[in-house]
C-alpha positions as CSV (number, residue, x, y, z in Angstrom):
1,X,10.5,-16.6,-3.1
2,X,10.4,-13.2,-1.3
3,X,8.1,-10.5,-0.3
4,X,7.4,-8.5,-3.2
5,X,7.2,-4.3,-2.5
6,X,3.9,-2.5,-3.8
7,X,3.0,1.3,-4.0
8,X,0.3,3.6,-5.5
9,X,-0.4,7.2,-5.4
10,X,-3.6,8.3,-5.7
11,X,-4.9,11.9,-5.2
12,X,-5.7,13.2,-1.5
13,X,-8.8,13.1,0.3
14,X,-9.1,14.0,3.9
15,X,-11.0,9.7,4.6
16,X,-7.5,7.6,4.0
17,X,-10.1,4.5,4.8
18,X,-11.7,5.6,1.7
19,X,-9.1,6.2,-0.5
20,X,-7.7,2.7,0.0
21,X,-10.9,1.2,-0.2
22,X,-11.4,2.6,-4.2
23,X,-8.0,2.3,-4.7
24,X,-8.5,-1.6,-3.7
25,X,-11.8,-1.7,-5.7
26,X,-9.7,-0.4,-9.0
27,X,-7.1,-2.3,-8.8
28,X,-9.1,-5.7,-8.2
29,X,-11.7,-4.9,-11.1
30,X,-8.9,-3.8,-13.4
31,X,-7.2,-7.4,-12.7
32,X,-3.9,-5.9,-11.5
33,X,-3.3,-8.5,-8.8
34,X,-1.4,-11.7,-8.3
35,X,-3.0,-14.3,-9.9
36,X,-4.1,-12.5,-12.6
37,X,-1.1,-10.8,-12.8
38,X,2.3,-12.3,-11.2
39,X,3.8,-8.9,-10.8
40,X,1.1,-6.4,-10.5
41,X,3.6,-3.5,-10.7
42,X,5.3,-4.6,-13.6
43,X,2.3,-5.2,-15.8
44,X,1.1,-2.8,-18.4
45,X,-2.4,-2.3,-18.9
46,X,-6.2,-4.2,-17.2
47,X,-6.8,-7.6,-18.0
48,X,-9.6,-7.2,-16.0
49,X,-11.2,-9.2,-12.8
50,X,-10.9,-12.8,-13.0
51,X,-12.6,-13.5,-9.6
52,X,-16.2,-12.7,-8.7
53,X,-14.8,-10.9,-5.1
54,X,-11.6,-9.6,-3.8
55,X,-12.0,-13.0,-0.9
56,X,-12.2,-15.1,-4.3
57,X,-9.1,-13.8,-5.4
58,X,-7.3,-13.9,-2.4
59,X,-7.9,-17.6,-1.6
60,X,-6.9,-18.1,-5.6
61,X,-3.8,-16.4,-4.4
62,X,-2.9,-18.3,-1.6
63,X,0.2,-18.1,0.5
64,X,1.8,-15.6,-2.3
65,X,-0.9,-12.9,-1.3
66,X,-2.2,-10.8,-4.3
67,X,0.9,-8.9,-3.8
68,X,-1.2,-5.8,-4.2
69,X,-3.0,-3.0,-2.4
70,X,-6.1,-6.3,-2.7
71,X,-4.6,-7.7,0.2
72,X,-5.2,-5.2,2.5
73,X,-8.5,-5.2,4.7
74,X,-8.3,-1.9,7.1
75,X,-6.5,1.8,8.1
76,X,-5.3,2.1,11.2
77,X,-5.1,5.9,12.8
78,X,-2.0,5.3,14.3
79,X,1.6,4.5,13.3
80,X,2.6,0.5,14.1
81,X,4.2,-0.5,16.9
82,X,8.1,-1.8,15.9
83,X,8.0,-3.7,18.6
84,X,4.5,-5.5,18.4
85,X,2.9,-8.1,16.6
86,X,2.7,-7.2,12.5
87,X,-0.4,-5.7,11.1
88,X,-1.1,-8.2,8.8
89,X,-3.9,-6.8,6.3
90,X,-3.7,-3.3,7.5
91,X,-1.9,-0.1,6.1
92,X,-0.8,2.7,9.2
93,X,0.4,5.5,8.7
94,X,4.3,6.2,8.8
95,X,5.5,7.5,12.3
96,X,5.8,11.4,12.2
97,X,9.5,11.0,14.0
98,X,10.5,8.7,11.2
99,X,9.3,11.1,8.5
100,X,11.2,13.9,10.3
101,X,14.0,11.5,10.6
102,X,14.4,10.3,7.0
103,X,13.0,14.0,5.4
104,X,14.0,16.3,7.7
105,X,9.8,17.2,7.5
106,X,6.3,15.4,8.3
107,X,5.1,17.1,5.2
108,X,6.9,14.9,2.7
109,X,6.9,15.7,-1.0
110,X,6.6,13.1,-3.9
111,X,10.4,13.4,-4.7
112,X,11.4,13.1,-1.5
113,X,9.3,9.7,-1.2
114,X,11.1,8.5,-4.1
115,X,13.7,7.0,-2.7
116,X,11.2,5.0,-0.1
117,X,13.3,4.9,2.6
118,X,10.0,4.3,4.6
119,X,10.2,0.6,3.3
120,X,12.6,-0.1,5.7
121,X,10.7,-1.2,8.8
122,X,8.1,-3.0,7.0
123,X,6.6,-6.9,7.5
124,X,5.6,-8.8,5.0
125,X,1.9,-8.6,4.3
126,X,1.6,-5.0,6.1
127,X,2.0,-1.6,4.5
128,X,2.2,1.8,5.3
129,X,0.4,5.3,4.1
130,X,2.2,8.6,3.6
131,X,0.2,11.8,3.1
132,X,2.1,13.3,-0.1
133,X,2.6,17.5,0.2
134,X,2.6,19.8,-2.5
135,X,3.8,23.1,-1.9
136,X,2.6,23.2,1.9
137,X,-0.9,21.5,1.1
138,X,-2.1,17.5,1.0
139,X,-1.7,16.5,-2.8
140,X,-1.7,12.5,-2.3
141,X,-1.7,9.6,-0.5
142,X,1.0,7.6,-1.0
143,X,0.2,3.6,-0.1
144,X,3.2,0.9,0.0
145,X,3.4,-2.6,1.4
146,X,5.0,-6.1,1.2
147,X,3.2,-8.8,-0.5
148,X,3.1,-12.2,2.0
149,X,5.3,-14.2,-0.4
């Protein structure tokens, strides 16, 4: 089938662990996940959990992955390596040089991120976090990935 592309904005907060970890939490209890869902991104409204953990649903989900921000486990402080093994279950943070590269600026604004260049690089089953700018100041995090599928 093919790795299927995920993203959320949610507002800043200085502990990026954090944010993903209640972004996670939301989007597992409001049932937005693969195989609840099989397009998380293209479903309107919260069915609602239909697991009793975020490890139940993943199993449920199988090789496909929950093709959500669910399937990620951990932050990482620094960029990934190109060159290394994927980050399978982790979101890093995009590489200042490629921000500069792509945006001309490591201070990104939403519309600029609307194109998501930043996709380019990734594995499937890895993602990446952006910290979203608004008028010179943090406004969001910005998390994208690739399901496993």
């Amino acid at each position: 089938m093919g790795a299927h592309p995920w993203f959320y904005l949610v507002p800043y907060q200085r502990n990026v662990k954090k944010a993903m970890l209640e972004l996670r939490e939301r989007e597992f209890q409001a049932g937005r996940y693969n195989p609840v869902v099989a397009f998380p991104h293209m479903t309107e409204g919260a069915p609602g959990a239909q697991h009793d953990s975020i490890d139940e649903a993943r199993e449920a989900a199988d090789a496909d992955g929950t093709r959500s921000i669910v399937d990620i486990d951990d932050v990482a402080d620094d960029p990934a390596d190109p060159e290394a093994d994927p980050r399978f279950g982790v979101v890093s943070p995009v590489d200042p040089e490629v921000l500069q590269e792509l945006y001309d600026t490591t201070e990104p604004t939403r519309q600029m991120l609307s194109d998501m260049a930043f996709f380019e690089e990734l594995e499937r089953g890895t993602g990446v976090y952006v910290i979203v700018y608004d008028k010179g100041k943090p406004s969001e995090i910005c998390f994208a990935g690739y399901s496993y599928d």
